[in-house]
N, CA and C atoms as an extended XYZ file, in Angstrom:
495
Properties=species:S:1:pos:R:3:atomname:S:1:resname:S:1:resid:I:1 pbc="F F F"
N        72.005      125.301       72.735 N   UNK     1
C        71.236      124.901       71.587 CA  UNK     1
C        71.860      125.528       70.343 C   UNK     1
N        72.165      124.379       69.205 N   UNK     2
C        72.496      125.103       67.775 CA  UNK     2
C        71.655      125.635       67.204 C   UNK     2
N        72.309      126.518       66.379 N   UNK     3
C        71.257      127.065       65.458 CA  UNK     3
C        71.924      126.774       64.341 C   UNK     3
N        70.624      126.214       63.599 N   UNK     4
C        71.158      125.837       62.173 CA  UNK     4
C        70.579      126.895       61.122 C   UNK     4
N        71.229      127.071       59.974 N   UNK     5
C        70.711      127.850       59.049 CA  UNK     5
C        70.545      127.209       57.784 C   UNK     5
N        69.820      127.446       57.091 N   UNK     6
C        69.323      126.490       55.807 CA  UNK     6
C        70.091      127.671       54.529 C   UNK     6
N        71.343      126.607       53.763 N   UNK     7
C        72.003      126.700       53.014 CA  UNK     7
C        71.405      128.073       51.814 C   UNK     7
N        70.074      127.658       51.428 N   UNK     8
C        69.781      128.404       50.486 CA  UNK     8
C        68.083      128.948       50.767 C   UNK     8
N        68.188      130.345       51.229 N   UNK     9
C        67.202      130.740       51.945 CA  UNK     9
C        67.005      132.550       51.103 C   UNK     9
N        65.786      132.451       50.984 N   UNK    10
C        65.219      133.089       50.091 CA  UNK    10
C        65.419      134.991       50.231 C   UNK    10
N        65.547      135.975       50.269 N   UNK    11
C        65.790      137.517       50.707 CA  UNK    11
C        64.749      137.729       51.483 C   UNK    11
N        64.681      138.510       52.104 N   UNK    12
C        63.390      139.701       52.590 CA  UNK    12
C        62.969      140.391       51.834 C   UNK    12
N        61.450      140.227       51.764 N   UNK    13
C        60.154      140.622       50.905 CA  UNK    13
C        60.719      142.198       51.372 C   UNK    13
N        59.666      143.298       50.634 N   UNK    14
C        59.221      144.506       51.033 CA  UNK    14
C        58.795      144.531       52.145 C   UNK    14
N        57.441      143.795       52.094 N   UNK    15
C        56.413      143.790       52.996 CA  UNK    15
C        57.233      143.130       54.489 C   UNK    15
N        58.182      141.847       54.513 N   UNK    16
C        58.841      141.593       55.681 CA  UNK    16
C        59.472      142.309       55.995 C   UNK    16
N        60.317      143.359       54.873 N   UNK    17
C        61.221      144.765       56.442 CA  UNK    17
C        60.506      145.427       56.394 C   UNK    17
N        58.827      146.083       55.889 N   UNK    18
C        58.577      147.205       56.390 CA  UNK    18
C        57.327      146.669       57.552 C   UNK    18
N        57.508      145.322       57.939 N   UNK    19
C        56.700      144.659       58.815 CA  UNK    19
C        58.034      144.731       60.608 C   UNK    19
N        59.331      144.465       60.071 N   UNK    20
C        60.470      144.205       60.815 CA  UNK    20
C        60.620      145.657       61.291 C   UNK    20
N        60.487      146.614       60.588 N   UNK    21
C        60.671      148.281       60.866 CA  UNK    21
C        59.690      148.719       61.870 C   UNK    21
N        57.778      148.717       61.392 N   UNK    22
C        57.125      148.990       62.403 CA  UNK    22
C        57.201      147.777       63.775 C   UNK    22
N        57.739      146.659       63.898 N   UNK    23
C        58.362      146.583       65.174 CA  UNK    23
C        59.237      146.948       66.042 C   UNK    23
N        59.998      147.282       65.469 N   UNK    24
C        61.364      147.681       65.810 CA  UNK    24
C        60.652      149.129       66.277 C   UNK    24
N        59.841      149.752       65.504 N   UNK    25
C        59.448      151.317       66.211 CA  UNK    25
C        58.792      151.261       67.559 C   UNK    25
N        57.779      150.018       67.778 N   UNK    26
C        56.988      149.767       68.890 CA  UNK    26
C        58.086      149.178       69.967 C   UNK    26
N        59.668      148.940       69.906 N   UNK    27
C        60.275      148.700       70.842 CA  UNK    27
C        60.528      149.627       71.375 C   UNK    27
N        61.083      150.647       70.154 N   UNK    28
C        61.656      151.985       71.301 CA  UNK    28
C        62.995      151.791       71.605 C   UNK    28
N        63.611      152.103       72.400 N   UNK    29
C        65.341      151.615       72.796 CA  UNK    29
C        65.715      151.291       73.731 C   UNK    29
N        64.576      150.291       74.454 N   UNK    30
C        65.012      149.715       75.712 CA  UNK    30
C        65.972      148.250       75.198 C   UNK    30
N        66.067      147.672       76.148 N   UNK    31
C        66.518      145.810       75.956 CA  UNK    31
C        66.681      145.637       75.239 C   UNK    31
N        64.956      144.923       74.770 N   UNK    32
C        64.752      143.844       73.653 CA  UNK    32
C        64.685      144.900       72.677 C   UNK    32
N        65.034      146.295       72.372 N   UNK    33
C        65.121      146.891       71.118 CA  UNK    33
C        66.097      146.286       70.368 C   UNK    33
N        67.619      146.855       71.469 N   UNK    34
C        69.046      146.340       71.132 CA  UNK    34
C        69.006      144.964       70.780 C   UNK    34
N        68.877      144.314       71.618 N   UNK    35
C        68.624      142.832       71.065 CA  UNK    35
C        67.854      142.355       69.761 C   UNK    35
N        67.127      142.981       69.131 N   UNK    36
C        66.360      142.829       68.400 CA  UNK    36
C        67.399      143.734       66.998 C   UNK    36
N        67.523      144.612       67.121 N   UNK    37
C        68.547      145.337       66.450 CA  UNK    37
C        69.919      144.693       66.237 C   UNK    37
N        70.370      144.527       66.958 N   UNK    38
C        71.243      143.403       66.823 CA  UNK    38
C        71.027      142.139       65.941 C   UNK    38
N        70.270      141.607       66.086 N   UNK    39
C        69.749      140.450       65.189 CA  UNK    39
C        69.444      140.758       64.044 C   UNK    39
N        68.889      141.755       64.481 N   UNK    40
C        68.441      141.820       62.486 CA  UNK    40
C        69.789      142.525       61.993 C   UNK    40
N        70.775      143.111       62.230 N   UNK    41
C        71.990      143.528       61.950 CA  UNK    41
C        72.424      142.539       61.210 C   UNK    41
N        72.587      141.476       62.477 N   UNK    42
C        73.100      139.645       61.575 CA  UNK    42
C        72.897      139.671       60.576 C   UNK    42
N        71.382      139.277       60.036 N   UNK    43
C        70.786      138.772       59.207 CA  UNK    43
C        70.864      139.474       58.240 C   UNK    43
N        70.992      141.104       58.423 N   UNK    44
C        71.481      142.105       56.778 CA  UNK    44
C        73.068      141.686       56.646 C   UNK    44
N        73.717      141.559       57.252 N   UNK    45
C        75.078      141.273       57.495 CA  UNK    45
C        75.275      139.875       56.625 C   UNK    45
N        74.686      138.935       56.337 N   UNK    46
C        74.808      138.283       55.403 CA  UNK    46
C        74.282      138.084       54.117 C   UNK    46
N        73.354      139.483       53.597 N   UNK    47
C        73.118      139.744       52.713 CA  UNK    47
C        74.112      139.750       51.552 C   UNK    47
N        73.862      139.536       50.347 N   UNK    48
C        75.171      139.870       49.472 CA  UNK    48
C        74.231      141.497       48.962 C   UNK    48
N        74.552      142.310       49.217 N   UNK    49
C        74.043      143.650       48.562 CA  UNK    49
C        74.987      144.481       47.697 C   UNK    49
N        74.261      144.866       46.797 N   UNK    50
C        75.767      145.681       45.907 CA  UNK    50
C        74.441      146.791       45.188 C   UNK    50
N        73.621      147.442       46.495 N   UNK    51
C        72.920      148.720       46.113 CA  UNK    51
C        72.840      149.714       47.575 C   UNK    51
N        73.818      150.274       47.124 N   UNK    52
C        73.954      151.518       48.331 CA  UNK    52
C        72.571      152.039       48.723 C   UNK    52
N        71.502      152.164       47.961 N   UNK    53
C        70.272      152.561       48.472 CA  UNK    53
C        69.763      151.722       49.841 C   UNK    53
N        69.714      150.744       49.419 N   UNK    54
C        69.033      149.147       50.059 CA  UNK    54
C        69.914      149.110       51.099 C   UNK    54
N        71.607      149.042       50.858 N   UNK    55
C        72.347      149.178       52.241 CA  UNK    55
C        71.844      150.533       53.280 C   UNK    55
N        71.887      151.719       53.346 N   UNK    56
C        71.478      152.787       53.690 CA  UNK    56
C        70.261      152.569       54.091 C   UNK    56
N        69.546      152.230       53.719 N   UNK    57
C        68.125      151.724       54.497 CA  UNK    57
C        68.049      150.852       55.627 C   UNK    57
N        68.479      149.604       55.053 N   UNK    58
C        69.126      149.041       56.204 CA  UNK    58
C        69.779      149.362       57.311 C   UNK    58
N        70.894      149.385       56.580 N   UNK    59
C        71.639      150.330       58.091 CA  UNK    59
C        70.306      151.211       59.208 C   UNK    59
N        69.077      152.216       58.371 N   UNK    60
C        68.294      153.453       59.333 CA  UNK    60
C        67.448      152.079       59.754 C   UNK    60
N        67.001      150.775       59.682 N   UNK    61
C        66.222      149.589       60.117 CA  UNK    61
C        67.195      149.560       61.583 C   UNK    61
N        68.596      149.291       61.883 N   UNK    62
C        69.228      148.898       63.110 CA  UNK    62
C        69.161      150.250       63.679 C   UNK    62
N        68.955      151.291       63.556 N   UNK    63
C        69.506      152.315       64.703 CA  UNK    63
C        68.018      153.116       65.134 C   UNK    63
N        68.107      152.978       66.821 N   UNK    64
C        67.141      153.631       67.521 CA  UNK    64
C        66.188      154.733       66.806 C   UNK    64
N        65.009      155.098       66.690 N   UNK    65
C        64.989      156.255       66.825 CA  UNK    65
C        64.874      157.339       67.616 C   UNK    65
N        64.797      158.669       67.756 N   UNK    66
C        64.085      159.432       68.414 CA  UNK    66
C        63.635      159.434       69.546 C   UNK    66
N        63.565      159.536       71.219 N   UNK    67
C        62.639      159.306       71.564 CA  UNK    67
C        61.176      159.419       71.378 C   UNK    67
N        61.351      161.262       70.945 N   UNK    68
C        60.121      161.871       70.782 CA  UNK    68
C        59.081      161.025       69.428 C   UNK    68
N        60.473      160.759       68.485 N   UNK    69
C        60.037      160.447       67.197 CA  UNK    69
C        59.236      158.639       67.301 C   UNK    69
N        60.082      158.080       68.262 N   UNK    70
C        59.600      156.599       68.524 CA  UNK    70
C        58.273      156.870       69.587 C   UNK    70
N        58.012      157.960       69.998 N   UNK    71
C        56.799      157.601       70.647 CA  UNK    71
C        56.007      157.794       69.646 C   UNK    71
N        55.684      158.683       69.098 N   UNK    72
C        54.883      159.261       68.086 CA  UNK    72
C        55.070      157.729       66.855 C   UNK    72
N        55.867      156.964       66.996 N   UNK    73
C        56.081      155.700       65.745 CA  UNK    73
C        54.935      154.626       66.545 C   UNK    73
N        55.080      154.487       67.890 N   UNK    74
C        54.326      153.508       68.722 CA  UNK    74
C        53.035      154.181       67.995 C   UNK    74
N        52.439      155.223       68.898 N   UNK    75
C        50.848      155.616       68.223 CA  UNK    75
C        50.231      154.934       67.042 C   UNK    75
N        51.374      155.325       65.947 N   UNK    76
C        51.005      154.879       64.221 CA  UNK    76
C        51.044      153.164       64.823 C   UNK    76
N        51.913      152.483       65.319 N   UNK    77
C        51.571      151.351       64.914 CA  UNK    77
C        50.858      150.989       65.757 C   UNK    77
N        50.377      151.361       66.698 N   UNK    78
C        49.201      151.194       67.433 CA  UNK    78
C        47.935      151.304       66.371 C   UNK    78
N        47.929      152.240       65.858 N   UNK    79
C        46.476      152.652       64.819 CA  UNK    79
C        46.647      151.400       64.071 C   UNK    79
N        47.625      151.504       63.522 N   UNK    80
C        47.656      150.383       62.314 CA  UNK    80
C        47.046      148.825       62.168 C   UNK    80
N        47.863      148.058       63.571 N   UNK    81
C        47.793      147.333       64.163 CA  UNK    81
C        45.870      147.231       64.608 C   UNK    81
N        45.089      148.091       64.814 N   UNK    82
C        44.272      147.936       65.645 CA  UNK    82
C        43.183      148.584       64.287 C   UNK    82
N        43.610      149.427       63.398 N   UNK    83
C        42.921      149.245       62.322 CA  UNK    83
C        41.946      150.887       62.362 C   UNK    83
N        42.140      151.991       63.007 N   UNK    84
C        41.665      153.177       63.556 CA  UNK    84
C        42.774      153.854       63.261 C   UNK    84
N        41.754      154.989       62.546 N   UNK    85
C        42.267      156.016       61.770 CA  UNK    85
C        42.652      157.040       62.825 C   UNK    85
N        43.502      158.026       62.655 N   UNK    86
C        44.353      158.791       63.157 CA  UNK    86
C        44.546      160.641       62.627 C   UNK    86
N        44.776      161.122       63.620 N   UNK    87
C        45.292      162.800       63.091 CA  UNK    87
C        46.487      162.868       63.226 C   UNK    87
N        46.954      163.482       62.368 N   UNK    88
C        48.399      163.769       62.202 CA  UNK    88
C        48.558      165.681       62.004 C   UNK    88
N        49.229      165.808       62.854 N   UNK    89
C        50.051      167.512       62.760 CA  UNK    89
C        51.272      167.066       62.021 C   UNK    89
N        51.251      167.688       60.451 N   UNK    90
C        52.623      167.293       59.588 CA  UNK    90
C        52.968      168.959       59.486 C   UNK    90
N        54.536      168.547       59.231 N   UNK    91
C        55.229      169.587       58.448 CA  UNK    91
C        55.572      169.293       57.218 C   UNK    91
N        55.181      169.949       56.406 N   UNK    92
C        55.930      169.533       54.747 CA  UNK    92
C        57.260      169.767       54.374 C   UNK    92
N        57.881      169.299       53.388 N   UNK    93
C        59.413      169.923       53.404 CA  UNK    93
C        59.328      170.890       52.907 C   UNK    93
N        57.913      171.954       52.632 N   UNK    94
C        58.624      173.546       52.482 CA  UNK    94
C        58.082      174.377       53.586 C   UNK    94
N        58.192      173.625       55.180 N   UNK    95
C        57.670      174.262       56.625 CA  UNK    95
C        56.554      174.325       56.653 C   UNK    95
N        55.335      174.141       55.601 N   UNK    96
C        53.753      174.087       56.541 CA  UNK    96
C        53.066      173.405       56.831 C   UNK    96
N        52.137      173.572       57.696 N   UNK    97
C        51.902      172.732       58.877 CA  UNK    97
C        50.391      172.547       58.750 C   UNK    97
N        50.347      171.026       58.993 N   UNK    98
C        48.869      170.690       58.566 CA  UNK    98
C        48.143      170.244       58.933 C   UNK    98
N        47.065      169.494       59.359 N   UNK    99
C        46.820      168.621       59.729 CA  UNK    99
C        45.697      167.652       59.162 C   UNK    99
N        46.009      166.674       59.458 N   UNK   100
C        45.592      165.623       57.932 CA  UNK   100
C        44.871      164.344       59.144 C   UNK   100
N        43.811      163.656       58.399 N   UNK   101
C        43.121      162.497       58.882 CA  UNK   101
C        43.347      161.591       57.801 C   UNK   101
N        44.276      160.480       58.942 N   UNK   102
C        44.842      159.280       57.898 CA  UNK   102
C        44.509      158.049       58.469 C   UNK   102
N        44.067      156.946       57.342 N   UNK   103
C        44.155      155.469       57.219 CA  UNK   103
C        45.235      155.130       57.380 C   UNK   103
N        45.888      154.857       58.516 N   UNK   104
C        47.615      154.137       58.320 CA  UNK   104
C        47.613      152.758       58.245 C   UNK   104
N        48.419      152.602       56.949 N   UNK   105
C        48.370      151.522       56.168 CA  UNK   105
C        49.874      150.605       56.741 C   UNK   105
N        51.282      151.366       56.668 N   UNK   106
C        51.777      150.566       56.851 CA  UNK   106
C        53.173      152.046       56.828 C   UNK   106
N        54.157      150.937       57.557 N   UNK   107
C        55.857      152.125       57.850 CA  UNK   107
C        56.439      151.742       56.876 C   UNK   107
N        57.504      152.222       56.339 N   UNK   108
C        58.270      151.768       55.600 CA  UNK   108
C        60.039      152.451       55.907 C   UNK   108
N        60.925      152.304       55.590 N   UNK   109
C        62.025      152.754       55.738 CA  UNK   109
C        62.556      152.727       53.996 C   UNK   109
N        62.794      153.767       54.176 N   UNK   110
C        63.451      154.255       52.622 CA  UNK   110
C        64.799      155.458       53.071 C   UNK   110
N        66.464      154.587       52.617 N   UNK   111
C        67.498      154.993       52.689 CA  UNK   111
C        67.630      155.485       54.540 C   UNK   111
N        67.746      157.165       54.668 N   UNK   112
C        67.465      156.926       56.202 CA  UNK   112
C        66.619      157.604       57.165 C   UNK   112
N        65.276      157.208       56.197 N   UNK   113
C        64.053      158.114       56.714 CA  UNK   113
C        63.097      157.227       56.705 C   UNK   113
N        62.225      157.261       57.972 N   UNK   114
C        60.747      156.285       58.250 CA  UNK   114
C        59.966      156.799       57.498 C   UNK   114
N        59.238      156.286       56.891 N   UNK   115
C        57.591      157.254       56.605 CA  UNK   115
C        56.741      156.090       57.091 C   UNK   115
N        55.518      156.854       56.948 N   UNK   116
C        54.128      156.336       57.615 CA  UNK   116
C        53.396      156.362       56.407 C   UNK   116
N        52.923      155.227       55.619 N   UNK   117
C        52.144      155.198       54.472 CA  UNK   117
C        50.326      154.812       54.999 C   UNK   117
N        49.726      155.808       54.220 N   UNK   118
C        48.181      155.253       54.442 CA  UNK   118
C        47.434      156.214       53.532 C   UNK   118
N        46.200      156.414       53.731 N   UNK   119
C        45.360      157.138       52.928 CA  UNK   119
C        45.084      158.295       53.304 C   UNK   119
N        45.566      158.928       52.960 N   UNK   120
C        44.775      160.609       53.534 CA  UNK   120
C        43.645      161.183       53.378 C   UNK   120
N        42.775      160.917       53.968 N   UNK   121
C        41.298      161.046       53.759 CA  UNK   121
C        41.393      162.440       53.764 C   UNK   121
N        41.813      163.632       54.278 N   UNK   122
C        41.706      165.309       54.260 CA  UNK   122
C        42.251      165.282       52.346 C   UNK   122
N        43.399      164.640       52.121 N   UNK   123
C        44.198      164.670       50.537 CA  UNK   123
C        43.145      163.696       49.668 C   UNK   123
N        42.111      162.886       49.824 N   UNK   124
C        41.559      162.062       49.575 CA  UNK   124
C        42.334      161.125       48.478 C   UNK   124
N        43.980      160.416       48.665 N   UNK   125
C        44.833      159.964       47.927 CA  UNK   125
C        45.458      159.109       49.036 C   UNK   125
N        46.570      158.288       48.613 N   UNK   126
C        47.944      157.920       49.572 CA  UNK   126
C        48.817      159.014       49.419 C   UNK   126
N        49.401      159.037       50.651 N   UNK   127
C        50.501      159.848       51.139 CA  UNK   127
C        51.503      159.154       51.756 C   UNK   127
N        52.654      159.197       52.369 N   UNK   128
C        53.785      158.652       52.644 CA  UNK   128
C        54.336      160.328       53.604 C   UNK   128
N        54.360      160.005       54.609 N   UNK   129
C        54.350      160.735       55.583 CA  UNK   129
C        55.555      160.617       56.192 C   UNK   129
N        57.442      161.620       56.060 N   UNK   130
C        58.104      160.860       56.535 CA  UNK   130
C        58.079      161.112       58.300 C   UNK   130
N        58.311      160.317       58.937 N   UNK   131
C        58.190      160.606       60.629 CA  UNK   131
C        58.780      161.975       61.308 C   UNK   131
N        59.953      162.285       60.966 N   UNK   132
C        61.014      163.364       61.892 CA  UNK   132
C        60.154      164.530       61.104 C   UNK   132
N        58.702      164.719       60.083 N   UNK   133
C        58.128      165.826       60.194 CA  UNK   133
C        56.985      165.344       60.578 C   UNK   133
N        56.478      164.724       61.088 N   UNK   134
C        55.048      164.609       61.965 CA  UNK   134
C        55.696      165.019       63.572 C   UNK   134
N        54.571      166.031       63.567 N   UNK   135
C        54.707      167.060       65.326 CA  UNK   135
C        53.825      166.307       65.955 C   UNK   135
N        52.643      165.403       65.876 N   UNK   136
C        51.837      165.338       66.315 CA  UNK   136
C        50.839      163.709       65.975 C   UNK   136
N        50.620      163.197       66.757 N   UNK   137
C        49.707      162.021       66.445 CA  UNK   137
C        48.529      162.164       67.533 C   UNK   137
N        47.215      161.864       67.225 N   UNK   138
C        45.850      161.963       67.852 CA  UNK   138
C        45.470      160.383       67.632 C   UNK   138
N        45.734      159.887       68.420 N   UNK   139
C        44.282      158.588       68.201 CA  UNK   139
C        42.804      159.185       67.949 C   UNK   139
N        42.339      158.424       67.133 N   UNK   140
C        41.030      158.400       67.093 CA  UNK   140
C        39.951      157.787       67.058 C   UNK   140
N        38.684      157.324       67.313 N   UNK   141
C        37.840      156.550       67.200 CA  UNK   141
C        37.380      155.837       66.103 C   UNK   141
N        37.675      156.068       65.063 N   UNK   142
C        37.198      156.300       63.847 CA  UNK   142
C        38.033      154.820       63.465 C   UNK   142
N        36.976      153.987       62.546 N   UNK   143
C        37.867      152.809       62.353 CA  UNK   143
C        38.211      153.059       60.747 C   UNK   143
N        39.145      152.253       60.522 N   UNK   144
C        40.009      152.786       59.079 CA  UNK   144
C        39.292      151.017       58.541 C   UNK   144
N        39.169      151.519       57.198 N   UNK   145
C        38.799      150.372       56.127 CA  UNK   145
C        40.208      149.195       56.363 C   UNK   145
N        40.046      148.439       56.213 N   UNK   146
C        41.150      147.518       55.881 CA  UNK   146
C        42.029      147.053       54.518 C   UNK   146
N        43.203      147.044       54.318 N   UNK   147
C        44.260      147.454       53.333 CA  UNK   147
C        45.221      146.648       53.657 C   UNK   147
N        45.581      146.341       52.368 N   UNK   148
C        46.912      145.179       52.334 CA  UNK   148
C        47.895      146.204       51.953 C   UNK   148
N        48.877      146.078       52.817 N   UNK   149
C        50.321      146.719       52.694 CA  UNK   149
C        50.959      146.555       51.646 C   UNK   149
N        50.734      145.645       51.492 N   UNK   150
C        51.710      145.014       49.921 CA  UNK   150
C        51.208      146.002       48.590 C   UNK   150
N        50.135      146.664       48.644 N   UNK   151
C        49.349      147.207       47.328 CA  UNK   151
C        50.164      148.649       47.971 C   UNK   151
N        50.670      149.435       48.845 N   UNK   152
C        50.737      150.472       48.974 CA  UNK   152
C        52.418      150.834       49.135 C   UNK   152
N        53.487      149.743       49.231 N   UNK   153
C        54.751      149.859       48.837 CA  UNK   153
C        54.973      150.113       47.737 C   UNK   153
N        56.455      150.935       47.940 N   UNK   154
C        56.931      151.722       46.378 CA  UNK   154
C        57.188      149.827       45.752 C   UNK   154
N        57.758      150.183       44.991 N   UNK   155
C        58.600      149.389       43.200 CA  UNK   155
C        57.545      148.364       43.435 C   UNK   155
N        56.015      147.762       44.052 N   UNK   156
C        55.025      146.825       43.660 CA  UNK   156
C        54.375      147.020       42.335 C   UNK   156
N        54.441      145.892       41.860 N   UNK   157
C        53.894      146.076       40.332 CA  UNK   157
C        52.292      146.018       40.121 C   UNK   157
N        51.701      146.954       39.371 N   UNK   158
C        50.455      147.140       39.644 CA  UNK   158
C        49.702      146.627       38.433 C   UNK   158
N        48.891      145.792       38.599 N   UNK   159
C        47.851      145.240       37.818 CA  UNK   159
C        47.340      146.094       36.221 C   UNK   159
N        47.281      146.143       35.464 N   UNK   160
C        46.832      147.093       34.622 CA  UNK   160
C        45.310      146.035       34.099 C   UNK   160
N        44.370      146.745       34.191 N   UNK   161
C        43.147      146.328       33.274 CA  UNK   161
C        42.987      147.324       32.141 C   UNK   161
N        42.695      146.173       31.032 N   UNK   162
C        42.075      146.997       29.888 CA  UNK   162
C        40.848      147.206       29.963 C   UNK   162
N        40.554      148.673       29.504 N   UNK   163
C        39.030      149.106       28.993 CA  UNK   163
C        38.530      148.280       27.482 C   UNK   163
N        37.748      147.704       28.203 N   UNK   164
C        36.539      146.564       26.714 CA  UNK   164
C        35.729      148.335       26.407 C   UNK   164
N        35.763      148.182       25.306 N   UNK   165
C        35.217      148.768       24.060 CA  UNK   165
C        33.838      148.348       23.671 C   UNK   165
């Protein structure tokens, strides 16, 4: 069977690689990881890119992670997916150690680090959580409000309302 490709076909949204990323975490590095990695390799592979950031990201989208780190990625997109809030044991980047109750909203890949974006109900804000410092994921019972991903990615342009007088 051919595969055809349509001449003039539009980029990948935000929201489609950081949708393509938390799959790719729920594969893990069996089979259909590689296979799946592979493909989407293709498809950056005919990108025209001329921003080393965006390449570098890409590139951390094709390569395995972690075991330890991809199990702990399954959990989050388990929560996510299913809409139940979560504990997290973080390390910060100046070593301390925390532990935080989060709304996980959505993964993202930025250059060549995962984070886990959602609401931090302990920070009562968003946070962006990158993965290789979370020690720890807890499922929990607790169901998380529902949230569009698209409002919680970086460079989205945000609505401004004026205050009436």
């Amino acid at each position: 069977m051919a595969t055809v490709v349509k001449p003039q076909t539009r980029p990948l949204t935000t929201a489609e690689i950081a949708a393509l990323a938390l799959s790719l975490a729920h594969l893990g590095s069996g089979p259909q990881a590689v296979t799946a990695r592979r493909g989407l390799q293709h498809v950056f592979d005919h990108l025209d890119l001329d921003d080393d950031v965006i390449a570098a990201t890409l590139t951390t989208l094709t390569e395995p992670l972690p075991v330890d780190v991809a199990s702990r990625a399954r959990l989050i997109a388990d929560a996510i997916t299913s809409r139940m809030m979560i504990r997290l044991h973080y390390r910060d980047a100046a070593g301390n150690v925390s532990s935080r109750q989060v709304e996980p909203v959505t993964c993202l890949v930025h250059r060549e680090y995962w984070y886990l974006v959602g609401v931090c109900r302990t920070r009562r804000a968003i946070r962006a959580f990158r993965f290789d410092r979370i020690l720890a994921v807890e499922p929990t019972l607790t169901p998380s409000r529902p949230h569009l991903a698209d409002r919680f990615l970086p460079f989205q342009r945000r609505k401004r309302t004026r205050a009436v007088a």
